[in-house]
C-alpha positions, 0 to 999 in steps of 0.5 A, spaced: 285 477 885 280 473 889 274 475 894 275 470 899 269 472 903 265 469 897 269 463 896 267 456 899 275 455 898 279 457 905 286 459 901 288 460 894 286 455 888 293 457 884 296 456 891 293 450 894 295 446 888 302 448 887 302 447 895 299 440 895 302 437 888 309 439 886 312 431 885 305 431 881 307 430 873 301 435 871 297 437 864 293 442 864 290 448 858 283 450 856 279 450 849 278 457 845 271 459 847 270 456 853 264 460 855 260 458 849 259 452 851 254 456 856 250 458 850 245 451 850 245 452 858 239 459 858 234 454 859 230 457 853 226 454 847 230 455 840 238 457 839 236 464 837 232 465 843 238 462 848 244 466 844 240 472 846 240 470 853 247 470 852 248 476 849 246 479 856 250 474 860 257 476 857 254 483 857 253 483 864 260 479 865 264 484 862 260 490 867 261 486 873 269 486 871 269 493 870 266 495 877 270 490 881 277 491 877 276 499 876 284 500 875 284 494 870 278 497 866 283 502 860 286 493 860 279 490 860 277 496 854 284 494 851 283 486 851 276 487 848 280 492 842 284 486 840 280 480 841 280 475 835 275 470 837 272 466 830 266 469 828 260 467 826 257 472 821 248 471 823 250 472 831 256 478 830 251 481 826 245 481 830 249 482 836 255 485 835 261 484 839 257 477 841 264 472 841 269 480 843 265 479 850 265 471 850 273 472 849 274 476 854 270 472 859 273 465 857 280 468 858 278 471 865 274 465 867 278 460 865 285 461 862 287 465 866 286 462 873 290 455 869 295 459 867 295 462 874 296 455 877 301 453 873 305 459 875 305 458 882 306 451 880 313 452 878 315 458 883 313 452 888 319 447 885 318 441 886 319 435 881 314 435 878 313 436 870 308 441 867 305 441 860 299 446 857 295 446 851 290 450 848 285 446 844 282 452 839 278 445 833 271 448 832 266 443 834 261 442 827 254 441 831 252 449 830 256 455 828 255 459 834 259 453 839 266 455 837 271 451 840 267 450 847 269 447 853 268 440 853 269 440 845 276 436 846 274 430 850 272 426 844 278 428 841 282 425 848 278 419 848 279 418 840 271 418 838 270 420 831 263 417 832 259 423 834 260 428 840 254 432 843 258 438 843 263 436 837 259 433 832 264 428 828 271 429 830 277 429 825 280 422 824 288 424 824 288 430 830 283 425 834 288 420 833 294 425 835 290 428 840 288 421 843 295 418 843 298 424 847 294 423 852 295 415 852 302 417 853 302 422 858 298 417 863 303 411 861 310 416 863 308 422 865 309 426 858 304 427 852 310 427 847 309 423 842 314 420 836 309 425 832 309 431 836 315 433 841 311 436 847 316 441 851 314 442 859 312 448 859 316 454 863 315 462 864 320 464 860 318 460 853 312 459 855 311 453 850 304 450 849 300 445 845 295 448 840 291 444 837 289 448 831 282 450 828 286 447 820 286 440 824 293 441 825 298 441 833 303 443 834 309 448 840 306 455 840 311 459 844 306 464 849 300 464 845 295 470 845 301 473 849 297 480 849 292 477 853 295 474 858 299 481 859 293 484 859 289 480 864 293 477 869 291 480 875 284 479 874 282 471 876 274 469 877 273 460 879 
């Protein structure tokens, strides 16, 4: 759902892509708390005192969802219940249900508008490849960051020096997430000799997850919950 009285962009997102690039082979996925990534953006003096500010943000995101999606509120209640986001025990406890509010916006505000795009992608044809991943490796600066947007680029880029938003990649997944990325630019698919990327599709649903552990490998349809639960609701 969008509200194109308030959207600078003339058509649907989802749409436009698929309209515009269906021969373009595309690689595309999220991190597992995206959102987080906003924490260090509330302009405050101190980690406590921006978590806090937080906390009202993604409040006040959830609020907004319930008034503009009253006939998805029983699902949006639902996906806040079976939220799994990886904790950490002074904020959650400070703040409870902090990362349960920070999951849902991340998913409204991010993973389901990707996956959107890559339906309508498909539903177009065309000859164009689609892969998704999920990139769910903590960062190491802080606790409260989790795997936030941007986290995975030193990972891409091979960087195990240091990483604002990261701290010190792990060496074999860098490697590994690195060489998949090369791949994809050389020939258009990210399969490695390593790990075997299937194109993803809207039956099996086949996507990439980089692991917390360090590990990657095919997940079919991950958090399948969510998405079911979330589908109608899309914010760019």
């Amino acid at each position: 759902m969008r509200d194109d009285e308030r959207s600078i962009i003339p058509s649907d997102v989802g749409q436009a892509i698929a309209d515009r690039s269906p021969d373009v082979d595309l690689m595309i996925g999220t991190v597992g708390d995206e959102i987080r990534y906003w924490i260090d953006e509330m302009g405050m003096d101190s980690d406590d005192e921006n978590v806090e500010v937080f906390y009202d943000f993604v409040l006040g995101k959830f609020a907004s969802y319930k008034e503009k999606f009253p006939e998805l509120v029983q699902d949006l209640e639902t996906a806040l219940a079976i939220s799994d986001p990886v904790q950490d025990s002074k904020y959650s406890a400070m703040y409870p249900g902090i990362w349960e509010y920070a999951d849902i916006a991340s998913e409204v505000s991010f993973r389901v508008p990707s996956l959107d795009i890559v339906e309508k992608r498909l539903a177009a044809g065309g000859d164009g490849k689609t892969y998704m991943y999920q990139f769910d490796k903590r960062g190491t600066t802080n606790d409260f960051f989790g795997a936030c947007h941007a986290c995975e680029l030193c990972y891409v880029f091979n960087n195990t020096v240091f990483d604002y938003m990261t701290g010190r990649a792990e060496p074999k997944l860098a490697a590994d997430v690195s060489a998949a990325w090369v791949a994809f630019a050389r020939t258009g698919d990210p399969s490695t000799e390593a790990h075997a990327w299937p194109q993803y599709d809207t039956e099996v649903r086949p996507v990439m997850v980089m692991n917390d552990d360090s590990t990657m490998g095919i997940v079919n349809d991950p958090k399948s919950a969510m998405r079911e639960l979330l589908s109608e609701i899309l914010i760019f």
